[in-house]
N, C-alpha and C positions, 0 to 999 in steps of 0.2 A: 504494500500500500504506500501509497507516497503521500508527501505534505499533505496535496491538493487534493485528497481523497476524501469525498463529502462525507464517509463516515466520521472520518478521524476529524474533520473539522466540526460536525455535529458533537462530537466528543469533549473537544475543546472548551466549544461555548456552552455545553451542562455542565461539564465541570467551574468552570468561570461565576455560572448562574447560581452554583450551588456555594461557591465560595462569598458572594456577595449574597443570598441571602440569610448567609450564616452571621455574615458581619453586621446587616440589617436587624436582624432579630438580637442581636446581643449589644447594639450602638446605635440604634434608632433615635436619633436627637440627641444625639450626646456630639460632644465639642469635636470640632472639626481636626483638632490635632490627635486626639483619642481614635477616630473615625478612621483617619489616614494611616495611623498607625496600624491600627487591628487588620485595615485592608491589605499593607505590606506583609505585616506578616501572615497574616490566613494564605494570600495567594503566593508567599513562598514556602511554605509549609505544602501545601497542594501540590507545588511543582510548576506553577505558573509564571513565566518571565514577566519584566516590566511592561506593563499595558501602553501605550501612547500615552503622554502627559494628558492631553483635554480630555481622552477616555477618562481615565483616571478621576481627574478634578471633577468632571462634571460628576462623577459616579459617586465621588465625595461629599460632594455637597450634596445630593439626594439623597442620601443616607440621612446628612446631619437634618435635613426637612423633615426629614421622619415619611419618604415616598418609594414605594417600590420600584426597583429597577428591573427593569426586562433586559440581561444580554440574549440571550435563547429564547425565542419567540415561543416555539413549544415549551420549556419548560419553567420557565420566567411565567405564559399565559396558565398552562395549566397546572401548574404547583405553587400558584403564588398566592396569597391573600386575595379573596374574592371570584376565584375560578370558578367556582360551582354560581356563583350569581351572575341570571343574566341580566345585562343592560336594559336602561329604555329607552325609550326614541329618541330619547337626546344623548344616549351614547353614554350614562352615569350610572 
């Protein structure tokens, strides 16, 4: 299998999703130096290299809001807070 093998990149991003909602759940509004930190090290712990900085930041700063992040559309959408509820016309 190589890099570009949608498996392995499907891979990537549940483990990614899984690493951010670990840090969600245990830094949900907490200080944005806390936040950053927990995220460094959770995703080196995992085995995951350094993200893009604005990845990162931005992902930081959704955390410290206290708001779910989607890396992984499947497992971000269907394992994350509010999955089983569906929307209404106005998409809320």
């Amino acid at each position: 299998m190589s890099e570009q093998d949608p498996g392995i990149q499907h891979e990537r991003q549940a483990l990614l999703q899984d690493v951010v909602r670990r840090v969600t759940e245990a830094h949900s509004g907490a200080d944005v130096h806390v936040v950053r930190e927990a995220l460094v090290r959770t995703m080196a712990e995992a085995g995951i290299p350094e993200q893009p900085p604005v990845w990162f930041e931005s992902t930081v700063d959704e955390i410290v809001e206290g708001r779910h992040v989607v890396v992984d559309r499947h497992e971000g959408v269907s394992n994350g807070p509010g999955a089983d509820e569906v929307p209404d016309a106005a998409g809320r």
